[in-house]
C-alpha positions as CSV (number, residue, x, y, z in Angstrom):
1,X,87.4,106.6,150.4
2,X,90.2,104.3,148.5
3,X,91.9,105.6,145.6
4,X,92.6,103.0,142.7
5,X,94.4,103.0,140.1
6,X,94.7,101.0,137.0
7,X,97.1,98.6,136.5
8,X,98.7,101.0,133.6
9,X,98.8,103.1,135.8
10,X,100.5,101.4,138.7
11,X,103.2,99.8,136.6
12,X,103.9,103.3,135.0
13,X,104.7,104.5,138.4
14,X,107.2,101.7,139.3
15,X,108.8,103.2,136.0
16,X,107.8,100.4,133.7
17,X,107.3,101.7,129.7
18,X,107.1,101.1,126.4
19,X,108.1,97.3,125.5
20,X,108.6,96.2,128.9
21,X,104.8,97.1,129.9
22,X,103.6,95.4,127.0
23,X,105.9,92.3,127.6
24,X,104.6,92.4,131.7
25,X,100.8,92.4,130.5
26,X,101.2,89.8,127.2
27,X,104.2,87.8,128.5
28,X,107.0,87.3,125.9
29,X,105.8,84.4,124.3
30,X,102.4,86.6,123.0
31,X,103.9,90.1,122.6
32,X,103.1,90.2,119.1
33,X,99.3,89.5,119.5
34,X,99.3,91.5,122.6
35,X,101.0,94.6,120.4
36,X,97.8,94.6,117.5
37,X,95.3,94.1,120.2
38,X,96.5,97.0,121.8
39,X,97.5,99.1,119.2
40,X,94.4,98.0,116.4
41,X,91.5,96.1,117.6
42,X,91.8,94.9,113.9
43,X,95.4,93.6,114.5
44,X,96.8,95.6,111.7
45,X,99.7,97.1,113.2
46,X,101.9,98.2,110.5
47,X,99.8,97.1,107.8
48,X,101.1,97.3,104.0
49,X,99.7,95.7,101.4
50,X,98.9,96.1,97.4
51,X,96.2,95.5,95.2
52,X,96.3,95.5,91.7
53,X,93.3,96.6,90.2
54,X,93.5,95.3,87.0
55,X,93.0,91.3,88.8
56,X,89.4,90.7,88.5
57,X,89.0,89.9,91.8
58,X,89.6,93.5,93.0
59,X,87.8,95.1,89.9
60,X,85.1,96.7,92.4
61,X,87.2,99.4,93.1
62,X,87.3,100.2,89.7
63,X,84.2,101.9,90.0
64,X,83.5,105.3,92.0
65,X,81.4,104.3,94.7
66,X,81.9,100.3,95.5
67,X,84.2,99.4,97.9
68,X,86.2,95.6,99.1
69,X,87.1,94.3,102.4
70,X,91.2,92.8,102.4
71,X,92.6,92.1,106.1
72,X,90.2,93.3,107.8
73,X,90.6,96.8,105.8
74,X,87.6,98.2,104.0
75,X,88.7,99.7,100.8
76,X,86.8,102.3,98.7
77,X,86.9,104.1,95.8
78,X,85.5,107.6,96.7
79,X,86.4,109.4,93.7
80,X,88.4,108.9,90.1
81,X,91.1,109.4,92.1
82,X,90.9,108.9,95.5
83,X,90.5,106.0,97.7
84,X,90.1,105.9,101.0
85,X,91.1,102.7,103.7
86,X,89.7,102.1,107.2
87,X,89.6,99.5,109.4
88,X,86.5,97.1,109.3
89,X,86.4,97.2,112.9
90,X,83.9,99.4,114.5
91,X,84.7,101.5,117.5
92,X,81.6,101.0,119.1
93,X,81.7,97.0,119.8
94,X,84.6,95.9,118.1
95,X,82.6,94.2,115.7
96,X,84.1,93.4,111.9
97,X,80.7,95.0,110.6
98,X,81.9,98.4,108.9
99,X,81.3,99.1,105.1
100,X,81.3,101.7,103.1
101,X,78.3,103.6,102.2
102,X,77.9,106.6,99.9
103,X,80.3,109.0,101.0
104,X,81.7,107.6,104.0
105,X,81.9,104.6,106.4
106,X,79.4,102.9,108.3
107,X,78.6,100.3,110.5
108,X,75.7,97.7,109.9
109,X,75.5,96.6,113.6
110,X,74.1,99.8,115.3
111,X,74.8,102.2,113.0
112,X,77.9,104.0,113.7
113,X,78.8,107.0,111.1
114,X,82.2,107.4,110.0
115,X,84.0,110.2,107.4
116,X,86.2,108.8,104.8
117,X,89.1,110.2,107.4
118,X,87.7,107.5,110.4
119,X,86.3,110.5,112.3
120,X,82.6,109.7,114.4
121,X,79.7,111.3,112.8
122,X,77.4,110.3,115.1
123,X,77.4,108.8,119.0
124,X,77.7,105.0,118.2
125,X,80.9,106.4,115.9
126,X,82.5,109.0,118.4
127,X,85.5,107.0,118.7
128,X,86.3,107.1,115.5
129,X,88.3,104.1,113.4
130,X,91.8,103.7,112.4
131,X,92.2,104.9,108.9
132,X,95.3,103.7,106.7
133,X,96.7,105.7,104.1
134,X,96.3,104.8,100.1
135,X,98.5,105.6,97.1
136,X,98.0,104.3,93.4
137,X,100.9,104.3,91.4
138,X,99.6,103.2,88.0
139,X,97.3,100.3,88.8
140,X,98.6,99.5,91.4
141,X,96.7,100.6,94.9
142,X,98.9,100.5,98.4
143,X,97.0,100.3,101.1
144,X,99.7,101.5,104.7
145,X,99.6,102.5,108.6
């Protein structure tokens, strides 16, 4: 019987790490692209953006309960004062279907369950999603990895 190992694997073991293995599997010339697909299927690595909630095209999360999707980031107002920020890429397929729904996240494709945290409620959701910290700071909502 043949043992295999993955090509992670393999390259590991010829001490390869970090940067370099990324730069080995993308090639320089992608690395960026290569770092968000491995890192977010959503490509938001490092994310950090703002919304000001007084511009009314954000004026749904000024409302418990409605939610807006802004690079790829589903955004929603869970409480007077808490919001909560997860990638709208679901685990299950990678598909750009997630939404928010009641009291947590879920996605419209096969109906994946996610908590307000990212974590799989159910077996389509097991994986879980990348959640993103929020902070409001006056009107102001930041939405960061």
């Amino acid at each position: 019987m043949e043992d295999k190992i993955s090509r992670n694997e393999f390259l590991k073991s010829l001490g390869f790490k970090g940067a370099s293995l990324l730069a080995i599997y993308c090639g320089a010339s992608t690395l960026t692209s290569c770092i968000n697909e491995a890192g977010d299927p959503s490509g938001n690595v490092g994310l950090d953006f703002t919304l000001d909630l007084t511009d009314p095209a954000n004026s749904k999360l000024n409302s418990v309960g409605n939610y807006l999707i802004v690079n790829k980031v589903v955004i929603a107002r869970v409480s007077a004062d808490q919001f909560a920020a997860v990638t709208q890429i679901c685990s299950h397929e990678n598909k750009s279907k997630v939404i928010y729904q009641g009291t947590g996240f879920y996605c419209t494709e096969h109906g994946a369950k996610y908590t307000i945290e990212g974590v799989g409620l159910n077996s389509e959701g097991k994986k879980g999603i990348k959640a993103y910290n929020t902070q409001l700071t006056g009107t102001t909502l930041r939405i960061f990895a």
